[in-house]
Backbone as JSON, one array per atom type, in Angstrom:
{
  "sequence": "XXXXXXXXXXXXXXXXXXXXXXXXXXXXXXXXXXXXXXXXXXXXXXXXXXXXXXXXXXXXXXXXXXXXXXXXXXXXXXXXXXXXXXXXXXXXXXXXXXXXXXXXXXXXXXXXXXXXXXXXXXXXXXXXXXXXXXXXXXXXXXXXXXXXXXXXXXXXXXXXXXXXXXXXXXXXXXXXXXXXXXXXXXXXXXXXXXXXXXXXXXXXXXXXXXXXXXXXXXXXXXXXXXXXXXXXXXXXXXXXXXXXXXXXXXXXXXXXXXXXXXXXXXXXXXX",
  "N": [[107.04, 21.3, -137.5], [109.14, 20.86, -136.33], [109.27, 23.42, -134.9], [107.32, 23.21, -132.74], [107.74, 21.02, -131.96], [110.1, 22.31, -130.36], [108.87, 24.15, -128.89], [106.62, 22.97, -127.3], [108.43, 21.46, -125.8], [109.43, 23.59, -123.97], [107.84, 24.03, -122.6], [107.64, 22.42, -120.24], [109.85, 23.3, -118.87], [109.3, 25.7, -117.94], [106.79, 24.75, -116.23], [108.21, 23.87, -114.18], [110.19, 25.88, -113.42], [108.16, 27.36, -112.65], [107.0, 25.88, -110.11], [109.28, 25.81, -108.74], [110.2, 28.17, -107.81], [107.66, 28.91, -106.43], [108.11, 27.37, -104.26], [110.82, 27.78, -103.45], [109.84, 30.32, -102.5], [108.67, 29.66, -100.12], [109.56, 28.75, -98.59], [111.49, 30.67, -97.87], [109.63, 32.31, -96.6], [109.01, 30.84, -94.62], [111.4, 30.79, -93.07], [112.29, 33.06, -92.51], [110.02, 34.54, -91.53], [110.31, 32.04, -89.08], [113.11, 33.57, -88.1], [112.51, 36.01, -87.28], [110.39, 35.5, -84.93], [112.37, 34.73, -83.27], [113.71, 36.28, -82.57], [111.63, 38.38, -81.93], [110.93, 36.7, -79.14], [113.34, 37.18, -77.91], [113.23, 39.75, -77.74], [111.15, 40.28, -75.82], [111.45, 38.86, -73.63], [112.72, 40.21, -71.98], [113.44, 42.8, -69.24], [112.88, 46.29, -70.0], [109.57, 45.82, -68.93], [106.43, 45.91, -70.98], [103.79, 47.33, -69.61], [101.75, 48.91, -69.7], [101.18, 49.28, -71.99], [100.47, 46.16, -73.22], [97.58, 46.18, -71.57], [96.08, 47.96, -72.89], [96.1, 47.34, -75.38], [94.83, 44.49, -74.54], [92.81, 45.59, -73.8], [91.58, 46.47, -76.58], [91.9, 44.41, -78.42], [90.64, 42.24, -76.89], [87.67, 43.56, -76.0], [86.71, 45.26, -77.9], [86.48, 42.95, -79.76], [84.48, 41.55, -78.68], [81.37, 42.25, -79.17], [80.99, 41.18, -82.03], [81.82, 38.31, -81.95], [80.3, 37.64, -79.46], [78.0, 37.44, -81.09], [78.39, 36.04, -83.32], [78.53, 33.47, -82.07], [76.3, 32.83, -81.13], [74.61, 33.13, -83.29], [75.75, 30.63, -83.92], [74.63, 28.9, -82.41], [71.93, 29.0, -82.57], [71.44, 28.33, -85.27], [72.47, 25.54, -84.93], [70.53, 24.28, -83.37], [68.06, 24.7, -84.43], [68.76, 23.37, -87.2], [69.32, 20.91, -85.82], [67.36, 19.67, -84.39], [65.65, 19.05, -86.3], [66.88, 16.69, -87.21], [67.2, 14.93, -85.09], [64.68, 14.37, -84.58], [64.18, 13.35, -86.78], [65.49, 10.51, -86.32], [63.96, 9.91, -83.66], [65.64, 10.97, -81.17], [65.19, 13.15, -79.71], [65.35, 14.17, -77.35], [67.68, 14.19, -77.23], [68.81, 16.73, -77.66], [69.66, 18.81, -76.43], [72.21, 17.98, -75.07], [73.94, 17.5, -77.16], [73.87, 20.03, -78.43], [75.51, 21.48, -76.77], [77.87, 19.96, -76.65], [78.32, 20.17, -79.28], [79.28, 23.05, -79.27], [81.09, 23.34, -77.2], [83.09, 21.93, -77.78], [84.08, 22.23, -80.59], [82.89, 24.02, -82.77], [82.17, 26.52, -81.03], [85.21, 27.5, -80.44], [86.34, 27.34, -82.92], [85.52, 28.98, -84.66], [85.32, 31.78, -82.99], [88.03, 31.94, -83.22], [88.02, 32.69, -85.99], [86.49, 34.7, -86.32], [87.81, 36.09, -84.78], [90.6, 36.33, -85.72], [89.95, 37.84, -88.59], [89.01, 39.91, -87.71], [91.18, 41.15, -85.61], [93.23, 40.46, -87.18], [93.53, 41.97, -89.73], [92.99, 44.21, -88.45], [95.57, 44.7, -87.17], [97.45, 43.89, -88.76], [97.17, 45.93, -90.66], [97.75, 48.74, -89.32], [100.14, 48.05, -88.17], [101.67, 47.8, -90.62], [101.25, 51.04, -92.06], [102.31, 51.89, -89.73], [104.75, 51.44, -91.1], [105.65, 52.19, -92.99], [105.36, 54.82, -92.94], [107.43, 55.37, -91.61], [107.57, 55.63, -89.06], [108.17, 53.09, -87.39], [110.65, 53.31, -87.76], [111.4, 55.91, -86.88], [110.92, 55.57, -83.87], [112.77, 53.01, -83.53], [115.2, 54.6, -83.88], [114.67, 56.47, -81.52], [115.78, 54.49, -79.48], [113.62, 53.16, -78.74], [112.35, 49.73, -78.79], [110.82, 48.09, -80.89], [110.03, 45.69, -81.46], [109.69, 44.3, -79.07], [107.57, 46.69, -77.9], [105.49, 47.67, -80.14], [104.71, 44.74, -80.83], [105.25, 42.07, -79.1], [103.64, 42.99, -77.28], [100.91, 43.21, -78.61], [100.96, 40.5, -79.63], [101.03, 38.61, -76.9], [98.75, 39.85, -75.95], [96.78, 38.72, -77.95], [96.96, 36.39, -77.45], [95.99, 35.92, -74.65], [93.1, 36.92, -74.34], [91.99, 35.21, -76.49], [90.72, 33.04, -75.01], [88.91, 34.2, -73.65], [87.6, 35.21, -75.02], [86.46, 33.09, -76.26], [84.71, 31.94, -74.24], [83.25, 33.45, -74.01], [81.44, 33.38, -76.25], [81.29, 30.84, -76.67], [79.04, 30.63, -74.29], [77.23, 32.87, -75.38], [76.45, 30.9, -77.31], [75.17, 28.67, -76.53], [72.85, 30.06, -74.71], [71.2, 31.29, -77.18], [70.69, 28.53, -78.21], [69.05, 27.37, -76.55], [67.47, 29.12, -76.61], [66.35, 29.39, -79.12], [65.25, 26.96, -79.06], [63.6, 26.87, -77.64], [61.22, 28.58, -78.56], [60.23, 26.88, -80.28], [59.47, 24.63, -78.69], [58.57, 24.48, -75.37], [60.5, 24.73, -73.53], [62.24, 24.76, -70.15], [65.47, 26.46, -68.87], [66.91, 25.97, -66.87], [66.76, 22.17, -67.06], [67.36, 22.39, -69.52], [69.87, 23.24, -69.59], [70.85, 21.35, -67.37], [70.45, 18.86, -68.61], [71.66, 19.44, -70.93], [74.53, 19.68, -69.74], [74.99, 17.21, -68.64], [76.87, 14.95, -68.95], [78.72, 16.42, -69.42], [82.93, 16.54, -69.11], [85.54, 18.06, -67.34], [88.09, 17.58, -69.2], [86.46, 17.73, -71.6], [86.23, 20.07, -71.96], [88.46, 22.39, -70.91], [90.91, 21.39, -72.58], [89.89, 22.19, -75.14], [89.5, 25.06, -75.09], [91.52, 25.99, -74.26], [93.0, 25.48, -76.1], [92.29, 27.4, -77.59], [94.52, 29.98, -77.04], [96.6, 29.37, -78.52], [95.94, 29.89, -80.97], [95.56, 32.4, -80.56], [98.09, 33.37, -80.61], [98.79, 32.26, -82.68], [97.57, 34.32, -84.47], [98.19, 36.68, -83.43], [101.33, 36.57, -84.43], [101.43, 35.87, -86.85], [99.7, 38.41, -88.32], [101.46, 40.84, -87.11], [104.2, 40.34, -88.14], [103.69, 40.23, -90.93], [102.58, 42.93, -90.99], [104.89, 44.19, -90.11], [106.86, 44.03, -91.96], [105.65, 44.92, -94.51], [105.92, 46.81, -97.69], [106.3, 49.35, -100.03], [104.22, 51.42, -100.05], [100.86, 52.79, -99.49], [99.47, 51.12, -101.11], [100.96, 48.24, -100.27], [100.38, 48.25, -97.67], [97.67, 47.74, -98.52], [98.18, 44.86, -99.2], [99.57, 43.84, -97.68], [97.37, 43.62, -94.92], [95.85, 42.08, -96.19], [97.41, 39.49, -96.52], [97.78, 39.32, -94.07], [95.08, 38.41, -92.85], [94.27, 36.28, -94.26], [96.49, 34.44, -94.36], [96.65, 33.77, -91.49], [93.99, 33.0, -90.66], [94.26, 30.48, -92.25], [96.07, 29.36, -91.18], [95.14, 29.17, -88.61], [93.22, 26.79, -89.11], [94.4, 24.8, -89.77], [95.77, 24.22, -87.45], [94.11, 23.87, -85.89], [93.1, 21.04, -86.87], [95.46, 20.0, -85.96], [95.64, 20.11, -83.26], [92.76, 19.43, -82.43], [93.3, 16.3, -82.52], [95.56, 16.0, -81.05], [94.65, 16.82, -78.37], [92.83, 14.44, -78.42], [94.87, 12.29, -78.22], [96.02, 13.01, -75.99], [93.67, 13.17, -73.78], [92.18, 10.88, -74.66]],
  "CA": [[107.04, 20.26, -136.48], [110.44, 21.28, -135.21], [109.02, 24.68, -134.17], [106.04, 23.04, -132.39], [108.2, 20.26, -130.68], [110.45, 22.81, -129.5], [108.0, 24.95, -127.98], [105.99, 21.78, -126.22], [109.63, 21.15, -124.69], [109.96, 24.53, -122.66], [106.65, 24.34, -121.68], [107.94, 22.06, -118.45], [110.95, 23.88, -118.03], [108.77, 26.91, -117.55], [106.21, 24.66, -114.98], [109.12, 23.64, -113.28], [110.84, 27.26, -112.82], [107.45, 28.53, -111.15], [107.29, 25.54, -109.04], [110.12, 25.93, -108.07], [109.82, 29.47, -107.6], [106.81, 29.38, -105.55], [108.5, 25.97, -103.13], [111.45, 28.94, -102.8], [109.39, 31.5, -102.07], [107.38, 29.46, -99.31], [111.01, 28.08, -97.44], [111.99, 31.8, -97.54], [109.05, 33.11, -95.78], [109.15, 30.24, -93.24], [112.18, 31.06, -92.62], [111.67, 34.59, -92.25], [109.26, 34.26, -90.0], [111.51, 31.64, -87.93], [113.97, 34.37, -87.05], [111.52, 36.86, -86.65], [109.71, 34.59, -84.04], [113.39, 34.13, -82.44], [114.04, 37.62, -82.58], [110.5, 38.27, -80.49], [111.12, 35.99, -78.19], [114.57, 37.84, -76.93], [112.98, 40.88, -77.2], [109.73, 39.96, -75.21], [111.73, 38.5, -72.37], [114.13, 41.38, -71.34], [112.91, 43.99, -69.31], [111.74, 46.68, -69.12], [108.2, 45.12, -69.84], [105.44, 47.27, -71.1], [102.35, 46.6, -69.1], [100.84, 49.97, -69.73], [100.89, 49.19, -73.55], [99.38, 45.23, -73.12], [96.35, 46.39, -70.75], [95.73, 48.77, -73.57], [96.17, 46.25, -76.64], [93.98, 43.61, -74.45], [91.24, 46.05, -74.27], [91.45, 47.06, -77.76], [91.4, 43.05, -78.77], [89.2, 41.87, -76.33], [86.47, 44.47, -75.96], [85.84, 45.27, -79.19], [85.64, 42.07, -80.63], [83.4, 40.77, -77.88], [80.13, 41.93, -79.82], [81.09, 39.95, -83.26], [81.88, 37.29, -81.29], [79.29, 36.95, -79.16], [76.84, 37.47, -82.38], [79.09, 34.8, -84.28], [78.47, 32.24, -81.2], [74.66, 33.24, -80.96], [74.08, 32.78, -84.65], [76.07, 29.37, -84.28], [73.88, 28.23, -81.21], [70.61, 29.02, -83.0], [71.42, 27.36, -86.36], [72.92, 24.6, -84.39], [69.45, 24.0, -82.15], [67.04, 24.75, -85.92], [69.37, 21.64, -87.9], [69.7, 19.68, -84.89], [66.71, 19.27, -83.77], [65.22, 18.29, -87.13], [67.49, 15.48, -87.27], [67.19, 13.99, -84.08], [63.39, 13.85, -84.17], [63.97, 11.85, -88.11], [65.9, 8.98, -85.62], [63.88, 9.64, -82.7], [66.37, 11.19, -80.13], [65.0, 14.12, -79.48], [66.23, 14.34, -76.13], [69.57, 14.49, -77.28], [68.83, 17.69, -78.46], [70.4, 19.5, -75.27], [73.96, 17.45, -74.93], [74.39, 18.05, -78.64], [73.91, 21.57, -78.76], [76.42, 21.99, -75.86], [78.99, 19.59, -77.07], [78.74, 20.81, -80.44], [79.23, 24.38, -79.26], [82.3, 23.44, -76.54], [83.87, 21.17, -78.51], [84.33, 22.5, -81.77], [82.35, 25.24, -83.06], [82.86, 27.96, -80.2], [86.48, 27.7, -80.46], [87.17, 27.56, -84.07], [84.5, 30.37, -84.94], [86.17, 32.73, -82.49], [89.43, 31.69, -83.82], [88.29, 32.93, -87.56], [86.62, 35.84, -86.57], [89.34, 37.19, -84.48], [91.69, 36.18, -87.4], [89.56, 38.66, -89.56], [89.14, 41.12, -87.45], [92.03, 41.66, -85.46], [94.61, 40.37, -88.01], [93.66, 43.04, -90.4], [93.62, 45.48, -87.77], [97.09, 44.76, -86.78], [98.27, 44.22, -90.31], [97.12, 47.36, -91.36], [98.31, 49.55, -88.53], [101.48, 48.19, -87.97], [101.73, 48.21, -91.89], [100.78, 52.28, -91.96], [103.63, 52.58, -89.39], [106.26, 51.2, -91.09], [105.77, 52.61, -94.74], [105.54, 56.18, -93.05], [108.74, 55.68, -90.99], [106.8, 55.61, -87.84], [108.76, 52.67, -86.45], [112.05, 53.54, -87.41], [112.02, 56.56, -85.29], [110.71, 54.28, -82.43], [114.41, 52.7, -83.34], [116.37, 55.61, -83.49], [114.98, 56.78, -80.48], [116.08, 53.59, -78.32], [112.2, 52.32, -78.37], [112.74, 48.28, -79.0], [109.71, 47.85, -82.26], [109.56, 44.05, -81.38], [109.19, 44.57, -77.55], [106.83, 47.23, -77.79], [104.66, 47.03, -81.02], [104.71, 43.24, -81.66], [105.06, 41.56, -78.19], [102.28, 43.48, -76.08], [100.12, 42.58, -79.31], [100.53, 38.69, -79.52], [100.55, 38.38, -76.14], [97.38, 40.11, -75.89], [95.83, 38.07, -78.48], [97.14, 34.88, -76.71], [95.03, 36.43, -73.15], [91.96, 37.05, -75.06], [91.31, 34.48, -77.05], [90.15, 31.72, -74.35], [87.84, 34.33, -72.49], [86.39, 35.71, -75.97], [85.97, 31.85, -76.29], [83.76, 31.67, -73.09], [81.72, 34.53, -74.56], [80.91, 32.37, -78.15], [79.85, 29.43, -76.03], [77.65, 31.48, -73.72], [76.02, 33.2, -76.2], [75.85, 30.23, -78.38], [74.53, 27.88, -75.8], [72.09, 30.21, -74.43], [70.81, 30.96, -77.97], [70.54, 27.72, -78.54], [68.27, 27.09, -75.74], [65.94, 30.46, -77.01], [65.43, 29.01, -80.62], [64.58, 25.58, -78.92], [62.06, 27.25, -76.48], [60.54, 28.99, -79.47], [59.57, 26.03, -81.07], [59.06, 23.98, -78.11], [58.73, 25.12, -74.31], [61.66, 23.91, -72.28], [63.07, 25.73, -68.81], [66.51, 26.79, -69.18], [67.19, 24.44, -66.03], [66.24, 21.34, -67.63], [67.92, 22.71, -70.87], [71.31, 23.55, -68.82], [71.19, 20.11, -66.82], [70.86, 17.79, -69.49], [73.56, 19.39, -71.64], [76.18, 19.36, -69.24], [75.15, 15.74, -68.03], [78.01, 14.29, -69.24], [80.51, 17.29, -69.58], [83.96, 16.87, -68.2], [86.9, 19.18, -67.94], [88.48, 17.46, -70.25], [85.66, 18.08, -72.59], [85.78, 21.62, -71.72], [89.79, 22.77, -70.37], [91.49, 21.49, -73.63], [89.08, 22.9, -76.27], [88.9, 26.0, -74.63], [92.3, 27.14, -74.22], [93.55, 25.62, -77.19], [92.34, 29.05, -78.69], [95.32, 30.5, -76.99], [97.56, 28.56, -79.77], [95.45, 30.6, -82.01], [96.25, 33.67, -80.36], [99.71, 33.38, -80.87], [99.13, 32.26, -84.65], [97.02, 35.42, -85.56], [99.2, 37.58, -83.61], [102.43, 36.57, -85.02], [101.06, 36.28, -88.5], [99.43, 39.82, -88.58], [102.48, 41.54, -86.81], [105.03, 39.7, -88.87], [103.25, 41.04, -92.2], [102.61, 44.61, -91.18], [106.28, 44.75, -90.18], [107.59, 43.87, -93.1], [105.59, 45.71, -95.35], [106.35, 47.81, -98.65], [105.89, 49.86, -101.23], [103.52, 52.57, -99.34], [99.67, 52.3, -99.08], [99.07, 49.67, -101.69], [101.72, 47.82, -99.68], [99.76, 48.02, -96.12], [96.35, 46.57, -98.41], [98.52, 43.83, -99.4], [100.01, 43.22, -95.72], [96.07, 43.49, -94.66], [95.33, 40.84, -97.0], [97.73, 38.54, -96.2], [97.28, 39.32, -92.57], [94.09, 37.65, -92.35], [94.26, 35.16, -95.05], [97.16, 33.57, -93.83], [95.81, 33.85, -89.91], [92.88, 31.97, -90.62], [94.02, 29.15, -92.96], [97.1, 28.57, -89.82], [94.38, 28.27, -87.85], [92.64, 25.8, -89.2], [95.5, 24.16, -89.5], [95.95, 24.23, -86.44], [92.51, 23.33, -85.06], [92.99, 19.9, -87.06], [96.53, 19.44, -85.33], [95.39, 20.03, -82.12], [92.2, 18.03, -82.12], [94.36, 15.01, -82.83], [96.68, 16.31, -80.13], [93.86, 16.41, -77.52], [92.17, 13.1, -78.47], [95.39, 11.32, -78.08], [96.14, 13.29, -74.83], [93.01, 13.38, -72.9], [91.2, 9.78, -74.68]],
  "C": [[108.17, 20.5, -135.47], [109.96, 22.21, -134.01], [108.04, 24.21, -132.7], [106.73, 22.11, -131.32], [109.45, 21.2, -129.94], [109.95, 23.79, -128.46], [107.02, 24.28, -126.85], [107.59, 21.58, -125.49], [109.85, 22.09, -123.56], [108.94, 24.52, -122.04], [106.71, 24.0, -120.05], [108.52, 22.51, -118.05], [110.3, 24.98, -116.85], [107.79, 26.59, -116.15], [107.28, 24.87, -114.11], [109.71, 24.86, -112.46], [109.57, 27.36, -111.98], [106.98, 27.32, -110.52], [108.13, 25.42, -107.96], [110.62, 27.33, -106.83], [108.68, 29.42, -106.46], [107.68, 28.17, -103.84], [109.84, 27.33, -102.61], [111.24, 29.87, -101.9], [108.81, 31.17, -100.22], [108.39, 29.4, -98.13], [111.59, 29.92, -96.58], [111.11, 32.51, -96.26], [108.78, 32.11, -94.99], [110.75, 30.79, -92.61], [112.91, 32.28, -91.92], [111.03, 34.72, -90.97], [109.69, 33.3, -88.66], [112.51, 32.61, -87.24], [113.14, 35.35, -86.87], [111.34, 36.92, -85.11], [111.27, 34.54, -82.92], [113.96, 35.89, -81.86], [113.09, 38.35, -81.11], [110.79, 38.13, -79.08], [112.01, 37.0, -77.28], [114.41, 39.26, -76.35], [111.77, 41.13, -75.66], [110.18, 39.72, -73.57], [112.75, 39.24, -71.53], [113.5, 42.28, -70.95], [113.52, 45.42, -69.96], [110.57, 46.1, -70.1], [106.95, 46.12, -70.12], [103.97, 46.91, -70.8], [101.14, 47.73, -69.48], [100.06, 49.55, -71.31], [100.18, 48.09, -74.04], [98.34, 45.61, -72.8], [96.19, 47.09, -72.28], [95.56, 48.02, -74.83], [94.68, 45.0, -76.11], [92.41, 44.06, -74.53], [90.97, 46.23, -75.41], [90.71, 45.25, -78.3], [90.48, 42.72, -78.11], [87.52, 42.86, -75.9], [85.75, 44.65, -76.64], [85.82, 44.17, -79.9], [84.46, 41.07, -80.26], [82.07, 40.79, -79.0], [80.06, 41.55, -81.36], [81.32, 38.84, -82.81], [81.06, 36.96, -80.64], [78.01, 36.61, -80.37], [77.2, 36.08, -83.26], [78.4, 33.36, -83.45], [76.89, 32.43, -81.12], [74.3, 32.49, -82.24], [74.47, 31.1, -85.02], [75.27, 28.87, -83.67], [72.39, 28.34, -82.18], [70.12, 27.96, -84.45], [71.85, 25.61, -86.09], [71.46, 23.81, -84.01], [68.43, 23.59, -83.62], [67.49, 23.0, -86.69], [69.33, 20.77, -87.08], [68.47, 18.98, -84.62], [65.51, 18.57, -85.12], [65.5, 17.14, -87.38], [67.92, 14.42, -86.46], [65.55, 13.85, -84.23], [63.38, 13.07, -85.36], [64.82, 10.55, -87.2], [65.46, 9.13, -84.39], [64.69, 10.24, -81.22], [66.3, 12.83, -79.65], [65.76, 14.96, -78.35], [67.18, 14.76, -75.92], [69.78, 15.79, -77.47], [69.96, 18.92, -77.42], [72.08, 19.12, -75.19], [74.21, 17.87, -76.2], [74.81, 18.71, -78.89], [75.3, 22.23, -77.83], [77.52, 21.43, -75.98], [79.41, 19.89, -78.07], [79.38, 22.35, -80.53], [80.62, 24.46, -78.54], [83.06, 22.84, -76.84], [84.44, 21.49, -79.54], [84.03, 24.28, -82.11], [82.79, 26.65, -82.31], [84.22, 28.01, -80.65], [86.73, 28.05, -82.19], [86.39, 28.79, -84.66], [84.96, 31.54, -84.18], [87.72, 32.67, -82.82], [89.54, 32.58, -85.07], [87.8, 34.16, -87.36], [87.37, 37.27, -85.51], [90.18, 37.26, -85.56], [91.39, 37.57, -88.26], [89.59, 39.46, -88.73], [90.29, 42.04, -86.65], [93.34, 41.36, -86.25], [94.51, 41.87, -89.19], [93.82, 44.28, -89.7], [94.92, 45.47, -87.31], [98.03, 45.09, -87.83], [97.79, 45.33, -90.75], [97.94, 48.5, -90.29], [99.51, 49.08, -87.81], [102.4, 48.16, -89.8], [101.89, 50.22, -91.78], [101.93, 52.9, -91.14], [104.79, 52.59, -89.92], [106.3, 52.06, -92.2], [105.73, 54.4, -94.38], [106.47, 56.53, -91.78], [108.25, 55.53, -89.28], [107.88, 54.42, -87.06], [110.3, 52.91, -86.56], [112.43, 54.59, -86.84], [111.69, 56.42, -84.4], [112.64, 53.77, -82.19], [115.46, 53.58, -83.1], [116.31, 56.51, -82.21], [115.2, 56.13, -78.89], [114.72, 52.94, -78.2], [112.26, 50.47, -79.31], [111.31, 48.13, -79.93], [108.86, 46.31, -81.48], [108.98, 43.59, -79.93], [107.4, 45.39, -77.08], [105.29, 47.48, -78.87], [104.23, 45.29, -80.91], [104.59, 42.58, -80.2], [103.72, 41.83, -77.41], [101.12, 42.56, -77.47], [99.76, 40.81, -79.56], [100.44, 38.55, -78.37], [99.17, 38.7, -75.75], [96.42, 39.42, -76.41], [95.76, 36.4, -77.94], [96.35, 34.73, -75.46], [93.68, 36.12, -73.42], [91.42, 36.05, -75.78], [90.41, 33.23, -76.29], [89.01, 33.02, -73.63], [87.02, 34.68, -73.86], [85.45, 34.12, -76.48], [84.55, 31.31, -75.63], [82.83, 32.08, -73.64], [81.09, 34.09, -75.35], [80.11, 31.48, -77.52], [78.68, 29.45, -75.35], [76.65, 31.33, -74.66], [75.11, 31.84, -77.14], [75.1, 29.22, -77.84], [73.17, 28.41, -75.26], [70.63, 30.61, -75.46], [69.99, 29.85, -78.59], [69.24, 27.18, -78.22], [67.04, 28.24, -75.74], [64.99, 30.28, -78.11], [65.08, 27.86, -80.0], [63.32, 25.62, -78.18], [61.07, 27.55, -77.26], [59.78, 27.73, -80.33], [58.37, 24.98, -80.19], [59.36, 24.29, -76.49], [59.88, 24.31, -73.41], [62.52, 24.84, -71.52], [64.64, 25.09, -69.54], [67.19, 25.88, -68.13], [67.42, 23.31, -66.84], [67.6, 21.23, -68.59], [69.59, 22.33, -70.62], [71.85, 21.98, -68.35], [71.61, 19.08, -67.72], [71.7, 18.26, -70.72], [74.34, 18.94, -70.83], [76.13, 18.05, -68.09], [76.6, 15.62, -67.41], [78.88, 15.12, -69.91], [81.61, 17.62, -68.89], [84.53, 17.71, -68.48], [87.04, 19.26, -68.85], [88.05, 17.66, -71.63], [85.87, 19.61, -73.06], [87.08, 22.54, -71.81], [90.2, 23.01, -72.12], [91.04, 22.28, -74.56], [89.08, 24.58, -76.4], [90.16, 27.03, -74.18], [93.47, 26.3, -75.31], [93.29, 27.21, -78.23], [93.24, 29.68, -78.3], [96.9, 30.42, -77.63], [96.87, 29.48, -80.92], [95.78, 32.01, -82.03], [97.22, 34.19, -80.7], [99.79, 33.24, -82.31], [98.3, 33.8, -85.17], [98.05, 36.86, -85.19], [100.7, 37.98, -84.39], [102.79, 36.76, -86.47], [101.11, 37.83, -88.62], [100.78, 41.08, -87.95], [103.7, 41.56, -87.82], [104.58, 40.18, -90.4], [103.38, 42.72, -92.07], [103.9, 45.23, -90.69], [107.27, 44.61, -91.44], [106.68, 44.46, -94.6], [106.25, 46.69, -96.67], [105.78, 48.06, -99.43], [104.28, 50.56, -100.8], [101.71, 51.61, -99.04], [99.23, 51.12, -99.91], [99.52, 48.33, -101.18], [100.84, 47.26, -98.63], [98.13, 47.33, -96.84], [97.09, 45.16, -98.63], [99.03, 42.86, -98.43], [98.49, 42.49, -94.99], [95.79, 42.38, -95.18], [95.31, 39.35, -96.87], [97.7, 37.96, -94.77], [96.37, 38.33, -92.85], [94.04, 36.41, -93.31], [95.64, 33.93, -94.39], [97.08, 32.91, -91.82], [94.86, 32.59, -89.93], [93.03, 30.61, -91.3], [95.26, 28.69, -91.66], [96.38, 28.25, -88.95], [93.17, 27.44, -87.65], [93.57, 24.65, -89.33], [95.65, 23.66, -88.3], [95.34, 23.59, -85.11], [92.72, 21.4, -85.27], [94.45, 19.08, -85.84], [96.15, 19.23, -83.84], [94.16, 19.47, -81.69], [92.71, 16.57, -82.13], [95.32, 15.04, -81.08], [95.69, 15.95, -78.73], [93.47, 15.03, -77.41], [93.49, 12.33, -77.97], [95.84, 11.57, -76.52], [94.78, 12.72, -73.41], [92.02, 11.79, -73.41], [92.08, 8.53, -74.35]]
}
């Protein structure tokens, strides 16, 4: 009985250590990432500025992730138009079927769907290839030969993803709006006029502005994430999958995070 109640006694000690342990761990890597982020900053704003090396980062981000993105916003617009329109003709509002599809798509959906699969696709590409540099010395002779890491890696890159994200935005809603309006024709004949008009009845700016370059808050969270991992990297290639990993996993749950903060933020701004 002794043995048994002393072994039920450490059992909390032991929760306790790895809560404690992980509440450590979490302060550390905010905090980490706070001077990082402060670090950035000083570097980012001192010339000389590297414009050759952005243009080249924005095409890389925005170009190639255009056609997952538009496909992402397509596939949302179509499944959007299929559910929707079943459930406005069970209450009758068929009609609605147009404003719906276009508020559901510029309101929400477009944005946070290009949010997640930029997250995935350019956070792992960042976190891996600025991972890959560090573990094979690559940026520390950038440092030793006067080339600023944080200026030139890491700045051109979040800024780039901060550029990009509101026009790859545009592209999601496009596709997903005009989609929308291809599976609705398919079922039932309606001009793209018509279709176009009575969505954007009743769509203001404000409907439209905020939503729409809040993804450039996202930009900034996937860049900073995925840079901020693949610079700090270790322990060689197993290292850069584990950077990769966290790259995008932590990318995408900040910006959902993020999405909730800043709908709140809008509504209280713009209602």
């Amino acid at each position: 009985m002794e043995i048994a109640a002393g072994s039920a006694g450490r059992k909390p000690a032991s929760g306790h250590a790895s809560a404690w342990h992980v509440l450590t761990g979490l302060l550390d890597w905010f905090g980490e990432i706070a001077a990082y982020c402060g670090g950035l900053i000083r570097s980012a704003v001192r010339p000389p500025y590297e414009w050759r090396e952005l243009l080249r980062q924005c095409d890389r981000i925005g170009s190639l992730s255009l056609p997952l993105v538009a496909l992402a916003g397509a596939a949302t617009g179509v499944v959007l138009s299929l559910e929707t329109r079943e459930s406005l003709i069970r209450f009758g509002a068929k009609t609605m079927l147009p404003a719906v599809i276009v508020f559901s798509i510029l309101k929400e959906s477009g944005p946070i769907i290009t949010g997640l699969v930029v997250s995935g696709r350019v956070g792992a590409g960042i976190g891996a290839e600025l991972g890959s540099m560090k573990v094979t010395e690559q940026i520390d002779a950038m440092e030793a030969s006067g080339v600023d890491p944080l200026r030139y890696l890491v700045a051109t890159r979040v800024l780039a993803c901060i550029l990009m994200l509101p026009l790859l935005t545009l592209a999601a809603d496009f596709c997903g709006i005009l989609l929308g309006w291809m599976a609705n024709n398919l079922q039932e004949p309606i001009s793209f006029r018509y279709f176009f008009q009575s969505g954007f009845k009743s769509v203001d700016f404000s409907d439209f502005l905020p939503e729409t370059f809040k993804t450039a808050v996202y930009g900034l969270i996937i860049g900073t994430i995925a840079c901020f991992e693949g610079m700090r990297t270790r322990g060689g290639t197993e290292g850069v999958g584990r950077s990769t990993t966290r790259s995008v996993v932590l990318a995408s749950l900040f910006v959902i995070l993020a999405d909730v903060l800043l709908v709140r933020l809008i509504l209280a701004i713009w209602d």
